[in-house]
C-alpha positions as CSV (number, residue, x, y, z in Angstrom):
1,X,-22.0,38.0,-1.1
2,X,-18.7,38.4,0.5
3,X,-15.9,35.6,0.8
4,X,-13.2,35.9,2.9
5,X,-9.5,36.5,0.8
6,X,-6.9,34.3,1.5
7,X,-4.8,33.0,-1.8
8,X,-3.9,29.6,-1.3
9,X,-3.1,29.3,-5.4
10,X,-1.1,26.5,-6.3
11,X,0.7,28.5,-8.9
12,X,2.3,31.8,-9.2
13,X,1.3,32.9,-12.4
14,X,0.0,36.3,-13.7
15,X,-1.5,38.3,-16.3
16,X,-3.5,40.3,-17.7
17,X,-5.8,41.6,-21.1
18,X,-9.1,41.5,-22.1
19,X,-10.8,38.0,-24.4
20,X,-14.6,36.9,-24.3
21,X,-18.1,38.2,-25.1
22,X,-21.6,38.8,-23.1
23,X,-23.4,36.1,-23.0
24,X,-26.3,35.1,-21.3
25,X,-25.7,33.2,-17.5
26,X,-27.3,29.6,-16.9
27,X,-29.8,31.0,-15.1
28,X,-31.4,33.6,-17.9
29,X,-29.0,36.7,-16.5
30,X,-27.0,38.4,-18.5
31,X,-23.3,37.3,-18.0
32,X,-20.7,40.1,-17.0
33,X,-18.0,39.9,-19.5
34,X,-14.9,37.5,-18.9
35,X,-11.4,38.5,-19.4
36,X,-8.4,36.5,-19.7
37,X,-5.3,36.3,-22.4
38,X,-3.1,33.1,-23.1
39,X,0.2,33.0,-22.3
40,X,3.1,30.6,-23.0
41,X,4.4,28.9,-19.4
42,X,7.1,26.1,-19.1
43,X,6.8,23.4,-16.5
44,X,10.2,21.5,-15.0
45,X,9.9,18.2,-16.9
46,X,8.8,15.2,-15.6
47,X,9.9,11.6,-15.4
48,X,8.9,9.7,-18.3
49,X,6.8,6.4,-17.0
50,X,7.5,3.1,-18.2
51,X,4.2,1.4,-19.4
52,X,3.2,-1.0,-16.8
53,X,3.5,-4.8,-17.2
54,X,0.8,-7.3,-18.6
55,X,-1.7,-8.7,-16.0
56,X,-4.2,-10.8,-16.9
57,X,-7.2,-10.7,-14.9
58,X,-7.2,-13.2,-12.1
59,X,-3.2,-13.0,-11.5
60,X,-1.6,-11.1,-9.3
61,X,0.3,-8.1,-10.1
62,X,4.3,-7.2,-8.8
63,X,5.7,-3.9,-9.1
64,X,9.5,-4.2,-8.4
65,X,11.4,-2.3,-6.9
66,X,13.2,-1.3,-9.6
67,X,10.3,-0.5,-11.3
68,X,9.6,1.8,-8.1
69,X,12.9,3.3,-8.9
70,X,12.5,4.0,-12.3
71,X,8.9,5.8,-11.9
72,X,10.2,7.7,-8.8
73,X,12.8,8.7,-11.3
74,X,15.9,7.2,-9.1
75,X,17.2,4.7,-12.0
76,X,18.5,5.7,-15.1
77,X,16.1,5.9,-18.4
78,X,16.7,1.9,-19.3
79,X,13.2,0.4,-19.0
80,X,12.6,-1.6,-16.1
81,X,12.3,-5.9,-17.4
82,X,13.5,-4.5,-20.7
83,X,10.7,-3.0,-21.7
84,X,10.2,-0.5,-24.0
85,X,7.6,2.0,-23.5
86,X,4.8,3.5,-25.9
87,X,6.8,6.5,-28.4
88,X,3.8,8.1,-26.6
89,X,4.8,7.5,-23.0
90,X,8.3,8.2,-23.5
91,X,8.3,11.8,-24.8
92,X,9.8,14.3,-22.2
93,X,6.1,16.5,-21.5
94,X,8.7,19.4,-21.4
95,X,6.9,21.9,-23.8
96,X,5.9,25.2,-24.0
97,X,2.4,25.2,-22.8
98,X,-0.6,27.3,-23.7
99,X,-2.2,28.9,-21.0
100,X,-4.1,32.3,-19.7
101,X,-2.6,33.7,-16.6
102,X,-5.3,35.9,-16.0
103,X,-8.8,33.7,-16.6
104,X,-11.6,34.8,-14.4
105,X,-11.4,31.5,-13.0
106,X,-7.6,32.0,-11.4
107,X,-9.0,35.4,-9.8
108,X,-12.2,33.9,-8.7
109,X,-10.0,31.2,-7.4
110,X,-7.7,33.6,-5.7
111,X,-10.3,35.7,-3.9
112,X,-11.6,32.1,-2.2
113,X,-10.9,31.4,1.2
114,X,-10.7,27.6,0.5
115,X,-9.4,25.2,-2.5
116,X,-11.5,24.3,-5.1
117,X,-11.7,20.3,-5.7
118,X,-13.2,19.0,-8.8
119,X,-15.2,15.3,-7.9
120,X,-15.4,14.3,-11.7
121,X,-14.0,15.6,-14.3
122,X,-13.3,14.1,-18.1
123,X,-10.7,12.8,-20.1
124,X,-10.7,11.9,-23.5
125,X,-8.9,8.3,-24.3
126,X,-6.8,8.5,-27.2
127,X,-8.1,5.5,-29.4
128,X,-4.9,4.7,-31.3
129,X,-3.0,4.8,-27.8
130,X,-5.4,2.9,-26.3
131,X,-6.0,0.1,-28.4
132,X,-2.2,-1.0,-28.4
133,X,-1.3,-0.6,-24.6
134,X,-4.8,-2.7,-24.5
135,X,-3.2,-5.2,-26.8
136,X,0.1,-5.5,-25.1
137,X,-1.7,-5.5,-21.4
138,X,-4.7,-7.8,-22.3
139,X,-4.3,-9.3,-25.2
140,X,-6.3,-10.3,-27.9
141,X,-9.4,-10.3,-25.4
142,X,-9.0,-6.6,-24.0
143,X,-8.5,-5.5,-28.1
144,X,-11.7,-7.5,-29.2
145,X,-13.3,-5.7,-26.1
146,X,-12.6,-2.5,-26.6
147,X,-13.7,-2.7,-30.2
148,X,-16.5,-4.3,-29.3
149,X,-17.8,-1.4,-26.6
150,X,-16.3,1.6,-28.6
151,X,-18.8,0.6,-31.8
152,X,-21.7,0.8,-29.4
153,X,-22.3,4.8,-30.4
154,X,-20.8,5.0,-34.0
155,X,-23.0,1.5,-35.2
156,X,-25.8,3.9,-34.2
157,X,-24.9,6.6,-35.9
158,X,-24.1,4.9,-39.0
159,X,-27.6,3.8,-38.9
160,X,-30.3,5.4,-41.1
161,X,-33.0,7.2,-38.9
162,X,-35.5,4.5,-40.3
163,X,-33.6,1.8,-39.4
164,X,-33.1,3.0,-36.1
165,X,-36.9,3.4,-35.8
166,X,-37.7,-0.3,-36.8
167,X,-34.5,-1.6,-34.4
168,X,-35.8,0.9,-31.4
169,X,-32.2,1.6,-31.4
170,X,-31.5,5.4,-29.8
171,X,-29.8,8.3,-31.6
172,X,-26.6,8.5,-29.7
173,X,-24.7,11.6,-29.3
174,X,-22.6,13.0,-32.4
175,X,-20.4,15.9,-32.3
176,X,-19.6,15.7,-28.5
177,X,-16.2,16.6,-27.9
178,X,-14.3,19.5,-28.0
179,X,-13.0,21.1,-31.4
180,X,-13.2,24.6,-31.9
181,X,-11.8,24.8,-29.1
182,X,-8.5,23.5,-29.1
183,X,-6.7,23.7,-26.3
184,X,-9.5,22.1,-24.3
185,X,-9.9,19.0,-26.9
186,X,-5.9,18.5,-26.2
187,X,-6.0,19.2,-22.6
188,X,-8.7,16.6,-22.2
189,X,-6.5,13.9,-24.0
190,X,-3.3,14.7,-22.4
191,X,-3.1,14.1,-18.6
192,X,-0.3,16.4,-18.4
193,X,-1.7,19.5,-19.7
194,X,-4.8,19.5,-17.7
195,X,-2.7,19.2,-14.5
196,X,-0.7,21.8,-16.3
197,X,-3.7,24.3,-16.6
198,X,-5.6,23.9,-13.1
199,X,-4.8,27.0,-12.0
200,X,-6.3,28.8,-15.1
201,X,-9.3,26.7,-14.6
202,X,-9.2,27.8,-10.9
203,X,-9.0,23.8,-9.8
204,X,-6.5,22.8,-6.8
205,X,-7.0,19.1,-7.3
206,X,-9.0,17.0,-9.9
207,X,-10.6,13.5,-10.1
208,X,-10.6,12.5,-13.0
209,X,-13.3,10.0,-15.1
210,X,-13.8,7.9,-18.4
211,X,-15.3,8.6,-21.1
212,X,-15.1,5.9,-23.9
213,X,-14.9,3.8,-20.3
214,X,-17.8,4.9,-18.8
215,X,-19.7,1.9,-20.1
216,X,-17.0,-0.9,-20.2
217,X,-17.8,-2.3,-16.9
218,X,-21.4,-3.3,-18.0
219,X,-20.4,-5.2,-21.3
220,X,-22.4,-9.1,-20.7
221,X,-19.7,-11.2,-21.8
222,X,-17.6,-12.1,-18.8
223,X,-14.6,-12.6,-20.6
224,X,-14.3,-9.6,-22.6
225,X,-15.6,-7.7,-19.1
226,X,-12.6,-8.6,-17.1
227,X,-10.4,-8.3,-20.0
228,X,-11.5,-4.5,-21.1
229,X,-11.6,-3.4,-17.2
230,X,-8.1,-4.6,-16.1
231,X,-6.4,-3.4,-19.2
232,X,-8.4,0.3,-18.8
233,X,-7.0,0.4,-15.0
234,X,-3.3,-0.5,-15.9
235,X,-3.5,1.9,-18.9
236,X,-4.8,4.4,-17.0
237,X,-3.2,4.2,-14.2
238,X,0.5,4.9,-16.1
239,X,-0.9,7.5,-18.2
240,X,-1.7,9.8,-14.9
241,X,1.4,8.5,-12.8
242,X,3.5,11.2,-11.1
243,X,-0.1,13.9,-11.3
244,X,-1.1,12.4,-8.0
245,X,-0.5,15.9,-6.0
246,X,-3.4,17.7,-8.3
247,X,-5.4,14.9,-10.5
248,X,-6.0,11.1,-10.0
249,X,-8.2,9.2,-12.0
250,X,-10.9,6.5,-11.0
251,X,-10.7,2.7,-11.6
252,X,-13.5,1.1,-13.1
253,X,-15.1,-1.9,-11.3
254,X,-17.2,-4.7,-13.0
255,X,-19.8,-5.5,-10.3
256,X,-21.8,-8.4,-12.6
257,X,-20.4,-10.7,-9.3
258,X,-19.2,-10.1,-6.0
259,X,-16.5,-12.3,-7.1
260,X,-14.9,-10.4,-10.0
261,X,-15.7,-6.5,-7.9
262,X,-13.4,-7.7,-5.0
263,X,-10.8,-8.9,-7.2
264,X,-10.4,-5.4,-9.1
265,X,-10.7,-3.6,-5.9
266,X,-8.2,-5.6,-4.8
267,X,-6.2,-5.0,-7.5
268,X,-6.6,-1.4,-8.4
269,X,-6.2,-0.1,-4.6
270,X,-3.6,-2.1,-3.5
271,X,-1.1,-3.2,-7.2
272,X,-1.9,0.2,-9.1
273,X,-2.9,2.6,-6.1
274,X,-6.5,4.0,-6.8
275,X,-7.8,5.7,-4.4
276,X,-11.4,6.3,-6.7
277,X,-13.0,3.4,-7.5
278,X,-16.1,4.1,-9.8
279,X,-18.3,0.5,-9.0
280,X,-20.9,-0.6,-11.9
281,X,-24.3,-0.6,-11.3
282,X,-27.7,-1.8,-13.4
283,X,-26.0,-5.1,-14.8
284,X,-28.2,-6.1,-17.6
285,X,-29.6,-9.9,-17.0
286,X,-31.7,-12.4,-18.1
287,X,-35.1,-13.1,-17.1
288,X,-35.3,-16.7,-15.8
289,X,-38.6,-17.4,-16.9
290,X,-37.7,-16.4,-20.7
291,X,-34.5,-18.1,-20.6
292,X,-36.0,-21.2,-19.3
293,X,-39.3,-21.3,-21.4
294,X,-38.6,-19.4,-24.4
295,X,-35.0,-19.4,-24.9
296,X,-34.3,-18.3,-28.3
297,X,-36.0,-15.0,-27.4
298,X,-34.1,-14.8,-24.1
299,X,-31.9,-12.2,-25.0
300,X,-34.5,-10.0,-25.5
301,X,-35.9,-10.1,-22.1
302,X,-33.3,-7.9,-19.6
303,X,-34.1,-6.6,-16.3
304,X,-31.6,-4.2,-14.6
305,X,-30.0,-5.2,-11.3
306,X,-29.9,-2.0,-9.3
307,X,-28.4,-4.5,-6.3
308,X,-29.3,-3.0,-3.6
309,X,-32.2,-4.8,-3.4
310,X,-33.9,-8.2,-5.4
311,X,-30.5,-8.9,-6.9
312,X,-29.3,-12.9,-7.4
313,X,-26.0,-12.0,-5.6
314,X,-25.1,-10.6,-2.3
315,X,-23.2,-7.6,-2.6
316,X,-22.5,-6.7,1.1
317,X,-18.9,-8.4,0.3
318,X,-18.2,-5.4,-1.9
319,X,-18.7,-3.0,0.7
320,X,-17.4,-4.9,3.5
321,X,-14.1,-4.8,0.9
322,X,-14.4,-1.1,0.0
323,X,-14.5,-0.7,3.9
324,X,-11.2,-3.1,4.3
325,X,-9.9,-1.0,1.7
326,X,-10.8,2.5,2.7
327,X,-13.0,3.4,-0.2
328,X,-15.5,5.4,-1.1
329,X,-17.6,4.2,-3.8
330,X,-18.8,6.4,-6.6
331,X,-21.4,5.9,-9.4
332,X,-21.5,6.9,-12.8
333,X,-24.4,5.2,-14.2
334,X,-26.4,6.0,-17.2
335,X,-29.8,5.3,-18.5
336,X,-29.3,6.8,-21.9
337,X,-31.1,4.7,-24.7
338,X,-33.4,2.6,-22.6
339,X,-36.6,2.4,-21.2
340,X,-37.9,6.0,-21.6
341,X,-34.8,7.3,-23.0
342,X,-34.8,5.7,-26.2
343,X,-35.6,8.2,-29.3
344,X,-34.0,7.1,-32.7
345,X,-34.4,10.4,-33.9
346,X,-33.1,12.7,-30.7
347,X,-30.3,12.6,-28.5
348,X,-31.3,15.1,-26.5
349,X,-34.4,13.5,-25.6
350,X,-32.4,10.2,-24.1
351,X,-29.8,12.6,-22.6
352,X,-31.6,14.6,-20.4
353,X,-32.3,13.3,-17.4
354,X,-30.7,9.9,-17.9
355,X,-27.7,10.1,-15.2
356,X,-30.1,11.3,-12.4
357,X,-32.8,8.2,-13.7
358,X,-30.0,5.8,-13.1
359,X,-28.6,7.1,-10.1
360,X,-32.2,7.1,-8.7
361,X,-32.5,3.7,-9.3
362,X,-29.3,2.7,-7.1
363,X,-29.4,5.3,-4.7
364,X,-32.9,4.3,-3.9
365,X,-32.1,0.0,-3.8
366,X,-28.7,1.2,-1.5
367,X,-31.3,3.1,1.0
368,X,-34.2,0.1,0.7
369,X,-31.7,-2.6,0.9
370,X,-30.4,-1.4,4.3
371,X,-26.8,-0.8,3.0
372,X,-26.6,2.5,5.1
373,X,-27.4,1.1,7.8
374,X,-25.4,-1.9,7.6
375,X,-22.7,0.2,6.7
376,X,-22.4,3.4,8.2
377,X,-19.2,4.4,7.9
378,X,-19.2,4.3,4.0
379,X,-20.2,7.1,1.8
380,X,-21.6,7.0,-1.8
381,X,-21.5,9.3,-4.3
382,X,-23.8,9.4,-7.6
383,X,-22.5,11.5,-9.9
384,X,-23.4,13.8,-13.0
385,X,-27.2,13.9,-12.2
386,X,-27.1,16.9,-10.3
387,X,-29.1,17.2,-6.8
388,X,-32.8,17.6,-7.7
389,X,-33.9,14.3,-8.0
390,X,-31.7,13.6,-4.5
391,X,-34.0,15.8,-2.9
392,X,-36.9,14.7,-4.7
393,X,-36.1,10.7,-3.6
394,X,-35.6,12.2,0.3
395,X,-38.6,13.4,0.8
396,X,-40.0,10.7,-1.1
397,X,-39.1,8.5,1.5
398,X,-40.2,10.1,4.2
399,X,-43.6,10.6,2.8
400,X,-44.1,7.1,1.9
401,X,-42.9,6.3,5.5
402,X,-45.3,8.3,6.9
403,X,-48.0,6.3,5.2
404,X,-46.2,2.9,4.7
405,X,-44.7,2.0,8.0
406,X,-45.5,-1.4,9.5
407,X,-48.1,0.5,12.2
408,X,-49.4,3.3,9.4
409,X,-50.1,0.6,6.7
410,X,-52.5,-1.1,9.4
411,X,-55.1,2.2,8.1
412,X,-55.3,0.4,4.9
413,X,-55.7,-3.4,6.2
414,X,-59.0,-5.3,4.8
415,X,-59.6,-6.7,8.1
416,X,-60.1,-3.5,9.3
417,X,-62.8,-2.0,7.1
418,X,-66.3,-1.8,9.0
419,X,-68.8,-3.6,6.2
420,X,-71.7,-2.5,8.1
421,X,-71.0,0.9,8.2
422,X,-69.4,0.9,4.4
423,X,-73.4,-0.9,3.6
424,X,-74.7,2.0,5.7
425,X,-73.4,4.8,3.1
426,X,-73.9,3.3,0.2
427,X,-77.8,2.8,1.0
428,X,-77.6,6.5,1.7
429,X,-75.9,8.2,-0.9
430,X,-75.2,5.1,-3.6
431,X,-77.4,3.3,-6.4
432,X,-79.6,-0.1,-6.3
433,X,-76.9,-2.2,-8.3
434,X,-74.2,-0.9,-6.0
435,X,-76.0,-1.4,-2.4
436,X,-77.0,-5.1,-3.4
437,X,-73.2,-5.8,-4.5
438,X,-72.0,-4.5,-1.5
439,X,-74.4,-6.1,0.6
440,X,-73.1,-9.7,-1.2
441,X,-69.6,-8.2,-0.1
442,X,-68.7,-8.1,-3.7
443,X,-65.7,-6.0,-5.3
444,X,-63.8,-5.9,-1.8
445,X,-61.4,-8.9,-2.5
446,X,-59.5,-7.5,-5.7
447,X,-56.9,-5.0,-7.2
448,X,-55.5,-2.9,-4.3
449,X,-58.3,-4.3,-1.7
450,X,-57.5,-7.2,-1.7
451,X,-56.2,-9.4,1.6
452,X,-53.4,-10.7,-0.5
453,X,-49.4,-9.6,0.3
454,X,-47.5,-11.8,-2.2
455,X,-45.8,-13.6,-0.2
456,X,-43.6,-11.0,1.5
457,X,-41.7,-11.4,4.5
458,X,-42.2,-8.6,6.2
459,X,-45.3,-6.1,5.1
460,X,-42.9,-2.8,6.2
461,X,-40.7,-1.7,3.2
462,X,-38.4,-0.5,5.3
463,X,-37.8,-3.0,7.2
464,X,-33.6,-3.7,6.2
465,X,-33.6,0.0,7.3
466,X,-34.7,-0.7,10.8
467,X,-36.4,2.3,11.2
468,X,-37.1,3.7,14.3
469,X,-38.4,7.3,14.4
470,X,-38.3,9.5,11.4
471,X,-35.2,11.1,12.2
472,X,-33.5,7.6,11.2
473,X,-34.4,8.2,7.5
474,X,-32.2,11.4,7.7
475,X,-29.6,9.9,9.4
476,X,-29.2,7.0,7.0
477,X,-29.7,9.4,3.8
478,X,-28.1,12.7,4.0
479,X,-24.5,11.4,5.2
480,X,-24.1,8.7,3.3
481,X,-25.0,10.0,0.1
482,X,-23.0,12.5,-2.1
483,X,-24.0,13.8,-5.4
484,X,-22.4,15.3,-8.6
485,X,-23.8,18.2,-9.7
486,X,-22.4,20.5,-12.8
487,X,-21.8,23.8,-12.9
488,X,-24.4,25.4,-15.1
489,X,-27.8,23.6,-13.0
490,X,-29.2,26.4,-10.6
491,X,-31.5,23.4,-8.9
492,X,-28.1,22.7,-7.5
493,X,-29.0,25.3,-4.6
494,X,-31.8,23.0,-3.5
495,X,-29.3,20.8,-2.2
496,X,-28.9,23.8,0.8
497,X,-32.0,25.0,0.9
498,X,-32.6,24.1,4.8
499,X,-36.3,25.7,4.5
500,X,-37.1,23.3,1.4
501,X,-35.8,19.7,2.7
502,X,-37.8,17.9,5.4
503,X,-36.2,17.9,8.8
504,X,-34.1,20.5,7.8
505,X,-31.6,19.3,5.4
506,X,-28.8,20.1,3.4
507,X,-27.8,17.7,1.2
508,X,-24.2,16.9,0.2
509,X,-23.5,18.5,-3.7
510,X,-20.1,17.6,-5.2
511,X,-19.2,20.1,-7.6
512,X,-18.7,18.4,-11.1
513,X,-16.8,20.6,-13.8
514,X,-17.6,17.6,-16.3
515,X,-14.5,19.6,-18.6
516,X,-13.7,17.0,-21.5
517,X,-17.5,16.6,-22.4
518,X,-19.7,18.8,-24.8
519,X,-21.7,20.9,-22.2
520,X,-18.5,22.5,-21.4
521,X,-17.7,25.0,-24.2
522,X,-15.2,26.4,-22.2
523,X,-13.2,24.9,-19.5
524,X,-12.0,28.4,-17.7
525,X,-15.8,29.1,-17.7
526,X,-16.9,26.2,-15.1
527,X,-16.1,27.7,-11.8
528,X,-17.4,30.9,-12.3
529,X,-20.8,29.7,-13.5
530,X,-20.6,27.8,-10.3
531,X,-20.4,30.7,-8.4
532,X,-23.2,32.6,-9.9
533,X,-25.5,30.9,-7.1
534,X,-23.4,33.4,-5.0
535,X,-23.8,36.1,-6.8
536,X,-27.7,35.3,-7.4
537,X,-28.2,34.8,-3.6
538,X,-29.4,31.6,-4.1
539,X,-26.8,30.3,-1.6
540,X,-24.6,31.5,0.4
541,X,-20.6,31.8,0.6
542,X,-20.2,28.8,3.2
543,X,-22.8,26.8,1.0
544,X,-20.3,27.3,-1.9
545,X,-17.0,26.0,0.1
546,X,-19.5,23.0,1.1
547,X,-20.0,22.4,-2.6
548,X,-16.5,23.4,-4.0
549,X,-14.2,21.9,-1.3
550,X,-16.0,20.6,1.5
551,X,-18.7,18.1,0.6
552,X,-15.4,16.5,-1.6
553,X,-13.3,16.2,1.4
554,X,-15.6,14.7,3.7
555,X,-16.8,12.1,0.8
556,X,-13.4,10.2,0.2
557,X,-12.1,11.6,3.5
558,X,-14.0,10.2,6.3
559,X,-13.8,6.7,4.7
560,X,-10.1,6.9,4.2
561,X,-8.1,9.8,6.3
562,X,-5.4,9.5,4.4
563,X,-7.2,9.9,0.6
564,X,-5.6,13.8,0.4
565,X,-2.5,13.1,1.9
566,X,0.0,14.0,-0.4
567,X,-1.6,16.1,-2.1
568,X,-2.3,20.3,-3.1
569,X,-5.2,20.5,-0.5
570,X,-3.8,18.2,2.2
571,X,-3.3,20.9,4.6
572,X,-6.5,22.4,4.1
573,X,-8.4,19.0,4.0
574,X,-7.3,17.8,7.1
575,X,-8.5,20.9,8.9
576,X,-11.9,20.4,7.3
577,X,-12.0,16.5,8.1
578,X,-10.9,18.0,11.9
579,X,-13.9,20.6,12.1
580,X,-17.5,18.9,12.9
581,X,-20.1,18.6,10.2
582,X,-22.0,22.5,9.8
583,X,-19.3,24.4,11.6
584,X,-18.3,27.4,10.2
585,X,-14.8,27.6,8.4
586,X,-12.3,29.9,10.4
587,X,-11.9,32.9,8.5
């Protein structure tokens, strides 16, 4: 397939020589051969941040404007309050950095006709860095916190497999960062050297995502919840500041209350500047009727709140904020070690298939509890589960909407089946015992027959959806709902198959390099195995801006206008945000 050439590069580095092997292509092909050579580049150096100040959660957080001065580099190098920053925040980032000036990613990238924006990428926390800022932002409570949630993986590891067997406990994933590979270990880690190699990994602008924090939002204990969630937003927040034109990160946002997700929204948008808010879902809670009859053995007894729909709390406060606040929410759930993901003696087993489980879960509570409707102007995103089970769920709905509608379901209504005829066939075609039950109207009350409806209020399933016509289940699933697909999954291509998705869909696909985690050997690799659904025909060039640049832009764009402003891609963004939805790109 042919793309249009126009070079809209950030950078203006070249080079070239030959470095890589064949391999074999995601999709069972054999790979062309890559080339690229590392080179040495300097960048101008930037101001060195000040670490930000200690805010408990629950108070509310000043930036001066001498602190304003000092990041916008416009005071002199004395710390603003006095303070003195982390050895590790105060080193000039003026070095010479490794980098390839002639990846096939960078010429991919410079053939394309439209930016490339990355809707979740990695970074790897620095523990020892991490657990001091922690200490001087939160305390004692954010350090006994982060502890606490950062054991979670290496207590099962140090496990034996039999123990781990008679605790149920899962086999959690060992050996998943980068090593061999060195130069994407340290670019992970260091904010400032991923912004630095974008261009050889053929990415205008990055968002960027936990890793050890991917799970602090869920921790039980309220105290330790806030505690570990405010200090990760401050620390990170000051570890990315002055990246903002190529790579932001996303706050993290506790969501066991309404209460305490409106207060870090509040918090992270408007004292520390997120614009990427990544809200918690299935909070782990007690069943009542343990707790109250069998308490001891209450903690045992968890069901997941998926609060969309059935949850103790109303959450329409959280997107009536996100709306106030102009954000988009985003998802990064997991179901790893749970459930049906729970092997002691295999991690892939529990990994595979565990991100699209949970965001299957919410995506279908969001749609059931009428949240799309209610809110129509916000967009969701649920990310690192790829697309398949998206377009599973879709037509899912539709087909139990077909069936299970308030005037369809009245085909399966007890009152409604004819007795006399029913007696009619089964003296025809059944045996003695059965006519003379059915005669006595026996076996017709229970299981699935019977005239029972516990208790609902309303016998449509869909009624907080207030469906109208089947064109409403389109409407209030395919444009409110984004999702995070990697590079190296061909089912991604299902999200534009047209042919394949009822009513003619094409779902929205984010593209997800997921650099900073194991499955990505090679960060310059990621955006040209994303473009071998190109070069398979499996879609076509305009599907791939959708998926590289596009589907991003619309996502954060249409809820806030102003998200890429600023930024690498704003031009370019605000002339996709101007064109309708499905027209063409001028070329």
């Amino acid at each position: 397939m042919n793309a249009s050439v126009i070079n809209t590069s950030t950078s203006d580095s070249r080079a070239t020589t030959p470095a890589s092997s064949p391999r074999m292509m995601s999709h069972g092909i054999p790979r062309r051969v890559r080339t690229g050579r590392s080179r040495v580049a300097e960048k101008v150096p930037a101001k060195a941040t000040c670490s930000m100040a200690i805010v408990p959660p629950g108070c509310i957080f000043q930036v001066t404007r001498r602190q304003i001065n000092y990041l916008e580099g416009n005071a002199d190098d004395e710390q603003p309050g006095g303070c003195v920053s982390s050895p590790q925040l105060s080193l000039s980032w003026r070095c010479a950095m490794p980098t390839n000036g002639s990846t096939e990613a960078r010429k991919l990238r410079s053939r394309l006709n439209h930016p490339i924006i990355d809707a979740d990428g990695h970074w790897l926390e620095y523990g020892p860095v991490m657990r001091e800022e922690f200490r001087r932002i939160g305390g004692d409570a954010a350090v006994e916190a982060l502890a606490t949630a950062t054991d979670r993986v290496p207590s099962s590891l140090r496990m034996s497999l039999p123990e781990r067997r008679r605790r149920r406990v899962g086999m959690e994933a060992f050996w998943s960062s980068p090593s061999e590979n060195v130069l994407d270990r340290a670019t992970a880690m260091l904010p400032r050297l991923m912004y630095e190699r974008l261009d050889d990994l053929g990415i205008d602008f990055c968002v960027v995502y936990p890793t050890a924090g991917l799970g602090f939002h869920r921790m039980q204990d309220t105290r330790l919840r806030r505690a570990i969630c405010r200090a990760y937003n401050v620390f990170t927040a000051d570890q990315f500041r002055g990246l903002e034109d190529r790579v932001i990160p996303a706050a993290i946002i506790p969501m066991y209350t309404p209460e305490e997700a409106i207060e870090e929204l509040e918090f992270a948008s408007r004292q520390l500047g997120y614009r990427v808010m990544m809200v918690g879902g299935l909070m782990r809670r007690r069943v009542p009727a343990v707790a109250e009859e069998q308490p001891d053995a209450a903690r045992f007894a968890e069901w997941y709140d998926v609060i969309g729909i059935d949850s103790d709390y109303d959450y329409d406060p959280v997107w009536e904020k996100c709306r106030a606040l102009r954000v988009a929410p985003s998802f990064h759930n997991g179901a790893r070690s749970i459930l049906l993901r729970n092997s002691p003696s295999n991690f892939c087993y529990n990994h595979i298939g565990h991100f699209a489980s949970a965001g299957h879960a919410v995506a279908k509570a969001l749609f059931f509890g009428g949240v799309t409707r209610r809110f129509p102007d916000l967009n969701f995103a649920f990310l690192e589960g790829g697309v398949g089970w998206a377009c599973m769920l879709y037509a899912d709905l539709i087909g139990h909407w077909d069936k299970r509608n308030r005037q369809s379901i009245e085909s399966t209504n007890p009152n409604k089946l004819d007795l006399a005829a029913l007696l009619g066939y089964t003296q025809k075609y059944g045996r003695d015992a059965m006519v003379d039950a059915v005669r006595r109207g026996e076996g017709l009350e229970g299981d699935s027959n019977s005239k029972l409806t516990g208790g609902l209020e309303d016998l449509d399933d869909y009624f907080r959806c207030k469906v109208a016509r089947k064109e409403d289940l389109r409407d209030l699933f395919v444009p409110r709902f984004y999702f995070g697909c990697e590079a190296d999954d061909p089912v991604n291509a299902w999200a534009f198959n047209r042919r394949a998705n009822p009513m003619g869909a094409r779902l929205n696909a984010l593209f997800s390099s997921d650099i900073g985690h194991f499955d990505v050997p090679d960060m310059t690799e990621v955006v040209p195995e994303a473009y071998e659904l190109v070069e398979h025909e499996l879609i076509t060039a305009d599907d791939f801006r959708d998926f590289m640049f596009t589907n991003a832009v619309r996502f954060w764009g249409e809820v806030n206008p102003d998200f890429f402003k600023g930024t690498a891609v704003e031009k370019a963004a605000a002339e996709a945000l101007a064109r309708p939805v499905g027209a063409p790109a001028v070329r």
